[in-house]
C-alpha positions as CSV (number, residue, x, y, z in Angstrom):
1,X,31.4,-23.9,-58.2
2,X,33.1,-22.2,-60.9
3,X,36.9,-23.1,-61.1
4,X,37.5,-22.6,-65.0
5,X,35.9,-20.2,-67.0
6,X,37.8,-18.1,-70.4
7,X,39.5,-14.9,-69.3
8,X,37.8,-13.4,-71.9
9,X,34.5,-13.9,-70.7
10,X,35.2,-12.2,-67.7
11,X,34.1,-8.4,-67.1
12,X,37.3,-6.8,-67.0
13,X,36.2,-3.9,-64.4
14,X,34.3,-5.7,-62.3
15,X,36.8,-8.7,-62.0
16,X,39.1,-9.1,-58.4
17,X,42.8,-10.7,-59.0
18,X,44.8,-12.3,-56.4
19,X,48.7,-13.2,-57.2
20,X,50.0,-16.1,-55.9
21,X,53.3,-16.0,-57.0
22,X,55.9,-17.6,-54.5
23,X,59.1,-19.9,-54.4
24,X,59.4,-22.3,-51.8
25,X,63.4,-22.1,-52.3
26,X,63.0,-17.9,-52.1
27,X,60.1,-17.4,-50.2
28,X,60.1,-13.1,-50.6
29,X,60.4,-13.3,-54.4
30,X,56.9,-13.7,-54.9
31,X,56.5,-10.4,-53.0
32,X,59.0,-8.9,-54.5
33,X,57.9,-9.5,-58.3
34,X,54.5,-8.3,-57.2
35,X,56.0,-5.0,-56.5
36,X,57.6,-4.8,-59.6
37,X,54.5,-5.5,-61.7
38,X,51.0,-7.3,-61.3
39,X,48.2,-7.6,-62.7
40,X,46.6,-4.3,-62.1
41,X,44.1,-4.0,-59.2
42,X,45.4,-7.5,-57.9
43,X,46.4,-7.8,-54.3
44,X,49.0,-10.7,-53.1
45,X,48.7,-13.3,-50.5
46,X,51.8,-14.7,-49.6
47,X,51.6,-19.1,-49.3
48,X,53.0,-18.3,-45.7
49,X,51.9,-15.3,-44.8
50,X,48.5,-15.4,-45.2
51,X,47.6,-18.9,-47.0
52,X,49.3,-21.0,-44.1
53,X,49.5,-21.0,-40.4
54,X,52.6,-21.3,-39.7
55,X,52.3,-21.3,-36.0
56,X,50.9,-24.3,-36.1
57,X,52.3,-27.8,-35.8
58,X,50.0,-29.6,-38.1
59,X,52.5,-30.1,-40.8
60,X,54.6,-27.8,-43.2
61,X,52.0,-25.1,-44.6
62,X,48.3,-25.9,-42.1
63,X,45.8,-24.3,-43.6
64,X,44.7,-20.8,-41.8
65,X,42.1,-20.6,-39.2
66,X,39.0,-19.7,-40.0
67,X,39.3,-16.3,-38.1
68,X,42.3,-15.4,-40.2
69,X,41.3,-16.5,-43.7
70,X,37.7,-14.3,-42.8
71,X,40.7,-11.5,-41.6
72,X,42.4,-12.2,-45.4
73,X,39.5,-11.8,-47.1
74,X,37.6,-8.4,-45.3
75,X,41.2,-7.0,-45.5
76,X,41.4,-7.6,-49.2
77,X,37.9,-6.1,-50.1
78,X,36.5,-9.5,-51.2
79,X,33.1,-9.7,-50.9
80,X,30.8,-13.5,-52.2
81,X,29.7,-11.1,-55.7
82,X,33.0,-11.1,-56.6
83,X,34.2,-12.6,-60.0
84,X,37.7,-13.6,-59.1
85,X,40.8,-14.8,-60.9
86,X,44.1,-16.1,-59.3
87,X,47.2,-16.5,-60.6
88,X,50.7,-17.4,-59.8
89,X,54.0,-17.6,-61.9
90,X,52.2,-20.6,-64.1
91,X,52.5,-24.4,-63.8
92,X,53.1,-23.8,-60.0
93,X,50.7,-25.1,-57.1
94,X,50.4,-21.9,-55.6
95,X,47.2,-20.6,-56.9
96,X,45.8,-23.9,-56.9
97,X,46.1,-23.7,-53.2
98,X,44.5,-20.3,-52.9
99,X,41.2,-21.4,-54.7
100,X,40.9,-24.6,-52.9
101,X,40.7,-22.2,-49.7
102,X,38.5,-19.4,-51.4
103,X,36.1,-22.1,-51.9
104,X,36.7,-23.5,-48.6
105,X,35.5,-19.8,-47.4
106,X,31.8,-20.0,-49.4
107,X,33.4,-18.5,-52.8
108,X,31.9,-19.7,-55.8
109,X,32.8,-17.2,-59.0
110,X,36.8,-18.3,-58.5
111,X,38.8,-18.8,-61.5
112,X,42.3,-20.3,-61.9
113,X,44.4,-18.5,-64.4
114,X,46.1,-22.0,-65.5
115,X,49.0,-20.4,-67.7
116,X,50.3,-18.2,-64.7
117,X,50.7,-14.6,-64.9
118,X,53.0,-14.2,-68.4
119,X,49.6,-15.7,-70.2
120,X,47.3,-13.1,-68.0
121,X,49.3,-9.9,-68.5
122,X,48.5,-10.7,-72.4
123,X,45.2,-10.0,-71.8
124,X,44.9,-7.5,-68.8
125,X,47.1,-4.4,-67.9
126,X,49.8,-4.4,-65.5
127,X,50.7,-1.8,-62.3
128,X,53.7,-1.8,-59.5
129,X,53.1,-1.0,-56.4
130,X,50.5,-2.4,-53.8
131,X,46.8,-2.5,-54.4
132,X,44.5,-1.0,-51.8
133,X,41.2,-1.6,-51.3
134,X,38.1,-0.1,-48.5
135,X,37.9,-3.4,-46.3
136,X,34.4,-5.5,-46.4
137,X,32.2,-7.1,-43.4
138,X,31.4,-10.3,-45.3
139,X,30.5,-12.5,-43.1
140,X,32.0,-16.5,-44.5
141,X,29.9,-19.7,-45.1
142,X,33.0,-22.0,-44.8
143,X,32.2,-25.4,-46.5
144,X,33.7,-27.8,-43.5
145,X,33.3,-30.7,-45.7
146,X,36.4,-29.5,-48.5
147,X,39.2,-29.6,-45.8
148,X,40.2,-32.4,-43.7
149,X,42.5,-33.2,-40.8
150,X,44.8,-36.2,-39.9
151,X,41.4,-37.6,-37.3
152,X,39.5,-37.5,-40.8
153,X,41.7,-39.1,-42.2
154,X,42.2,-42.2,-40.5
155,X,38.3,-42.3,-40.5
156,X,38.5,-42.7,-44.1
157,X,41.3,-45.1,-44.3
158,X,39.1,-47.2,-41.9
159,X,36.4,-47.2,-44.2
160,X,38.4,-48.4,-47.1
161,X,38.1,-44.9,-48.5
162,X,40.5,-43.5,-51.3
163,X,43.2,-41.9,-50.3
164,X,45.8,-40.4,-52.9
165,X,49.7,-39.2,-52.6
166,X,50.3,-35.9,-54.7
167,X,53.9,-36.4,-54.4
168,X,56.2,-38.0,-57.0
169,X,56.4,-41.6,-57.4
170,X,59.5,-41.8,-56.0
171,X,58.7,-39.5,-53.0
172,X,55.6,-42.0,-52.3
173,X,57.5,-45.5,-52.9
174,X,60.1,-43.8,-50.2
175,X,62.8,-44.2,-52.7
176,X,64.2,-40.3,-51.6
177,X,62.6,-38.3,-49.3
178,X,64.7,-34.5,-49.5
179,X,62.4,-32.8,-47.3
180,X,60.3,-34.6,-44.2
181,X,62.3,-37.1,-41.7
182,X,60.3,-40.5,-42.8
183,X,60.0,-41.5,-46.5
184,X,57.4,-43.2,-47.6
185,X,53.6,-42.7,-47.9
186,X,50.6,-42.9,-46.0
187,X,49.1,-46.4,-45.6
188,X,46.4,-47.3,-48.6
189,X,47.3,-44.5,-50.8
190,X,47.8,-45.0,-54.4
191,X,49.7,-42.7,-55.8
192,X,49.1,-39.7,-59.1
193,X,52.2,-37.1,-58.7
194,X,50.5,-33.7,-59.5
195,X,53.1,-32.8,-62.5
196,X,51.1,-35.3,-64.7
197,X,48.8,-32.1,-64.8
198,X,51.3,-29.7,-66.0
199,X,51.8,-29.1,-69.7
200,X,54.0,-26.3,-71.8
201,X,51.6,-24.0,-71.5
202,X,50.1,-24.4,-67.3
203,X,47.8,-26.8,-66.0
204,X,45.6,-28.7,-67.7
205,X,42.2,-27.7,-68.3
206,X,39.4,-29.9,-66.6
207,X,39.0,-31.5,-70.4
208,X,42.5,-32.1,-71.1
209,X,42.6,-33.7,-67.4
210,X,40.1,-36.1,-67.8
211,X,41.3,-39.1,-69.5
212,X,44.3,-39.0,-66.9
213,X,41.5,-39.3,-63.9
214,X,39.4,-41.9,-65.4
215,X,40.4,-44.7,-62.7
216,X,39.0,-42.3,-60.2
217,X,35.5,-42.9,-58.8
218,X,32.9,-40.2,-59.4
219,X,30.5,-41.4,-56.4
220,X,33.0,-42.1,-53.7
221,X,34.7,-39.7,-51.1
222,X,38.2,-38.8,-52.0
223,X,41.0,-37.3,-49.9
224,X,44.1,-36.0,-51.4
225,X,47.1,-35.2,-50.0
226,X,50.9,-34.4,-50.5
227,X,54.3,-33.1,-48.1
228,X,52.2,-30.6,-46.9
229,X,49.0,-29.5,-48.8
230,X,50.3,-27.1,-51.3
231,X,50.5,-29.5,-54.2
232,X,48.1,-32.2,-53.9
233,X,45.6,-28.6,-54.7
234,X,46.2,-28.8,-58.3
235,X,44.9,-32.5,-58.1
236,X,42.0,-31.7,-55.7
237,X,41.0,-28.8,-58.2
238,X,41.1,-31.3,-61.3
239,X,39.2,-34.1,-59.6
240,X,36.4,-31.1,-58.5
241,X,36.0,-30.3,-61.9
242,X,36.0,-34.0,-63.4
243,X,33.0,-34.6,-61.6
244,X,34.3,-36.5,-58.1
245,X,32.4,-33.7,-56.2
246,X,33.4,-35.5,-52.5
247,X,36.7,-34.7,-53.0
248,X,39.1,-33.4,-49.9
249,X,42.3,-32.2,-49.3
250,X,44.1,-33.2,-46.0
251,X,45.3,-29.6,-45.6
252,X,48.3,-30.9,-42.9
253,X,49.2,-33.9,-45.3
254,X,52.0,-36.2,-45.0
255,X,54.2,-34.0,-43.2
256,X,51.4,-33.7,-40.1
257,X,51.0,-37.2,-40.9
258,X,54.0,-38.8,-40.0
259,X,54.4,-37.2,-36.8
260,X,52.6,-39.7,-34.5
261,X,51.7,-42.3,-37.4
262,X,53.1,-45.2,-39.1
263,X,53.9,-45.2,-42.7
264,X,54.5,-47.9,-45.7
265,X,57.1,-47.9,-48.2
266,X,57.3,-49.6,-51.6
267,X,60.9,-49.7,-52.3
């Protein structure tokens, strides 16, 4: 699993970009500022569109079906030799999410641009347009273990496992709640709001995340989670690369939670 790695280590021409960009208060701008410049040869992949299922009713943003993120990838020209970098608009959960799913898929040369696409256009040159690649036939090893569902879930809270809220503090103490119906948070979770992770330049490396994820068990299953799966990924990807390898993310997340569950509050 390769989730960091310098950009310039990377073989610029035989290196695969995906941009992430997207605003959840403008959800074609990402789309639209892909057309106006990108990094050249990346393709986009919309958080709804094609990272989502939106047809779904397991929460907000469920992650896609196996057929479609197999449909994503042939479509894109990705095949497993692939070194590949994704970005969004930096500091942002949106790339997170797209490697946490790539390595879902079987991918294991994935790097997260951390300082968003400003920092990567520095380094690589730029086109408008759309990107068009030959599609491939690779077949995906999907690693079931990464994603989990709200029947996992409750497995795990069963078995005393550790479960952790994404959200803000006051988001998970149910102090406000501006986007689902019930505030609160899922019983046992403890809670580490995913901005901690954010600095003035992007996300933390796995090195400058560590001392924050020291109380976190190296040898124990861990589930993440957050409204709805986008950004509790930024946590999921720092705990990968801090060495809790059991780590999952519970893709439908509070939002799918709370639909037939109870909840706690710590007002």
């Amino acid at each position: 699993m390769i989730i960091t790695k310098d950009l310039h280590e990377l073989p610029k021409t035989t290196t695969r970009f995906i941009d992430t960009r997207f605003d959840l208060q403008n959800t074609t701008w990402g789309g639209d500022a892909y057309q106006q410049d990108h990094i050249q040869g990346a393709v986009y992949w919309h958080l709804e569109d094609h990272l989502s299922d939106m047809a779904s009713d397991k929460g907000r943003h469920p992650a896609p079906s196996k057929d479609h993120m197999s449909q994503l990838i042939q479509k894109s020209g990705l095949s497993y030799e692939d070194e590949i970098i994704v970005y969004d608009q930096g500091n942002a959960p949106f790339a997170s999410r797209a490697v946490v799913l790539l390595l879902w898929a079987g991918f294991t040369k994935v790097s997260l641009a951390r300082e968003g696409y400003n920092r990567l256009k520095e380094v690589y040159p730029v086109e408008g347009g759309t990107a068009w690649y030959p599609a491939t036939d690779q077949q995906l090893h999907f690693n079931d273990s990464l994603l989990v569902d709200q029947e996992d879930v409750k497995t795990h809270i069963a078995h005393s496992g550790v479960l952790v809220d994404a959200r803000s503090f006051e988001r998970y103490r149910g102090i406000v709640e501006p986007i689902d119906k019930v505030a609160g948070h899922i019983p046992t979770a403890q809670n580490f709001d995913w901005e901690q992770l954010k600095t003035e330049k992007g996300l933390m490396t796995s090195k400058e995340a560590e001392s924050l994820l020291l109380n976190f068990p190296k040898d124990e299953t861990i589930v993440t989670y957050c409204g709805s799966g986008v950004t509790a990924s930024p946590l999921t990807i720092a705990l990968l690369e801090n060495g809790r390898h059991q780590t999952k993310l519970y893709t439908g997340s509070y939002s799918d939670w709370i639909q037939t569950n109870e909840i706690e509050t710590s007002k």
